[in-house]
C-alpha positions, 0 to 999 in steps of 0.5 A: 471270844465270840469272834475267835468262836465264829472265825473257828467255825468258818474254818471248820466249815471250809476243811470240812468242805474241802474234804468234801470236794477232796473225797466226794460220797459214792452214789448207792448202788440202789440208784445206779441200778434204777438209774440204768432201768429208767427210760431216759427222759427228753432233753429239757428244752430250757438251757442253763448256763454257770457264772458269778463269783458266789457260784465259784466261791461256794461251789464246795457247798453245793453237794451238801445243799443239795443231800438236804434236799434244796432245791425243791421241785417248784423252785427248781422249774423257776431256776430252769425259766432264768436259765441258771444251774442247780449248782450255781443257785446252790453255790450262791446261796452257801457263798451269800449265807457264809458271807452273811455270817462272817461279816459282822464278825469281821465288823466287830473285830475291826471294832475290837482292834480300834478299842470300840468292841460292840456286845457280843450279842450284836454282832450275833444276832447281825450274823444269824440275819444276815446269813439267813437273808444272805441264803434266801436271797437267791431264791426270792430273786429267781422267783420274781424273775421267773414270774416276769419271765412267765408273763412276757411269755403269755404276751408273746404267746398270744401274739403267736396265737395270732400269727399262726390263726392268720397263716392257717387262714391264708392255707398253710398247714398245721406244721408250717403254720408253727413253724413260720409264726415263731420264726417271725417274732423276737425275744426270749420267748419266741427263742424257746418257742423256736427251740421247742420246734427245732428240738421236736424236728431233730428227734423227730417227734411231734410240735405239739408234744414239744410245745407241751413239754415246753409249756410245762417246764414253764408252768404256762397252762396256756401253752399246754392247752395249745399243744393239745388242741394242735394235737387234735388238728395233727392226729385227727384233722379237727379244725382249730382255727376258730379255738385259736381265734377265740383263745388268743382273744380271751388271752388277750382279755386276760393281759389287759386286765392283769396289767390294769390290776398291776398299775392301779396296785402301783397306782395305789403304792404311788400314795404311801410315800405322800402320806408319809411325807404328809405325816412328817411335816405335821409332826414337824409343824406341831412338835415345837408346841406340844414341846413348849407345852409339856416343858410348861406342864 
């Protein structure tokens, strides 16, 4: 009866979503107004790409996710950093959450058929975990890899840093300086440091705004503050090769320590495993004693 009553559901969910696609909600025409009134935004500089089978398999889902409000403003900045669309998080995370959900109804009838049902509470409960872990998987590995995203992008940074200090040394401009600097490195970061650029020169407008649209579409406050003290350099001719120096060192300082602290929390991870190997072989040292004598007692 549990099975009959969860696969009715999923199916229920698949027609109600099917309507969905077939007859999709018209927008307010509050919002459409206000959407006509806005200035238009600039164009993100970070690009997102659709793909995956859970992005294709729940796709009919996504549209509800999104009027429950998912994701929100953090979360999207995060899926914006790895390059992957609204729909398509929004897509996985409803294909995972159905998935989580049928498949232990799916266990249990194979179970049933075999003459070896489970409790109907077993397979219950493995459904409910499985399709919230199922739907927050998605988010917890768009954050850690937008974090990892993040701190190679400070690394990268501050080797820009050092590279446009040592062309405004050698007598270049402000503008060619940017530019030279992120031709030279490699990598995802100086890609969207490339882009930021050339994205600033096709609509015309300056390379520190650019860099600082960039640097807070990343959340890199570092970013920022470089477009604001080029933004000194460029409007009013403050010299900022000695900022950049400092800057670049003290991002420099900041790296080192963060990746000491990272290896000795590794370091101190490393132990855990060893004492539980340790622990293990004293139980089985002394379990045949403790087991002679309480079978004495």
């Amino acid at each position: 009866m549990i099975t009959l009553m969860l696969l009715a559901a999923g199916a229920g969910m698949g027609l109600w979503a099917l309507t969905v696609w077939l007859f999709p909600p018209r927008t307010p025409l509050a919002a459409l107004i206000s959407r006509l009134q806005s200035r238009p935004a600039p164009p993100p500089i970070l690009v997102t790409s659709d793909s995956g089978w859970a992005a294709r398999f729940g796709s009919p889902f996504s549209s509800l996710l999104r009027d429950l409000g998912l994701p929100g403003h953090a979360l999207g900045q995060d899926l914006a950093i790895v390059g992957r669309s609204v729909e398509t998080h929004l897509a996985e995370k409803a294909a995972l959450g159905i998935t989580g959900l049928l498949l232990p109804a799916a266990v249990e009838l194979a179970l049933a058929l075999g003459g070896r049902p489970l409790p109907w509470a077993v397979p219950l409960g493995g459904s409910l975990l499985l399709a919230v872990g199922g739907s927050l998987l998605p988010d917890m590995t768009v954050r850690a890899a937008a974090e990892r995203r993040r701190t190679a992008f400070r690394h990268a940074l501050s080797a820009y840093l050092n590279l446009i200090h040592i062309l405004l040394a050698g007598g270049a401009g402000v503008d060619g300086a940017l530019t030279d600097a992120a031709g030279i490195g490699q990598g995802w970061s100086f890609q969207q440091l490339r882009r930021a650029l050339n994205t600033a020169r096709l609509t015309r407008t300056s390379p520190w705004t650019a860099l600082g649209q960039l640097g807070e579409e990343l959340q890199v406050s570092e970013l920022t503050e470089l477009a604001a003290s080029l933004s000194l350099a460029g409007t009013e001719g403050a010299q900022v090769r000695a900022s950049l120096a400092a800057k670049a060192t003290a991002m420099r300082h900041r790296n080192g320590a963060e990746a000491e602290g990272d290896a000795n929390a590794a370091t101190e991870r490393m132990a855990l495993p060893g004492m539980l190997m340790a622990f293990g072989f004293v139980l089985f040292v002394f379990y045949p004693a403790l087991a002679q004598i309480t079978a004495a007692l």
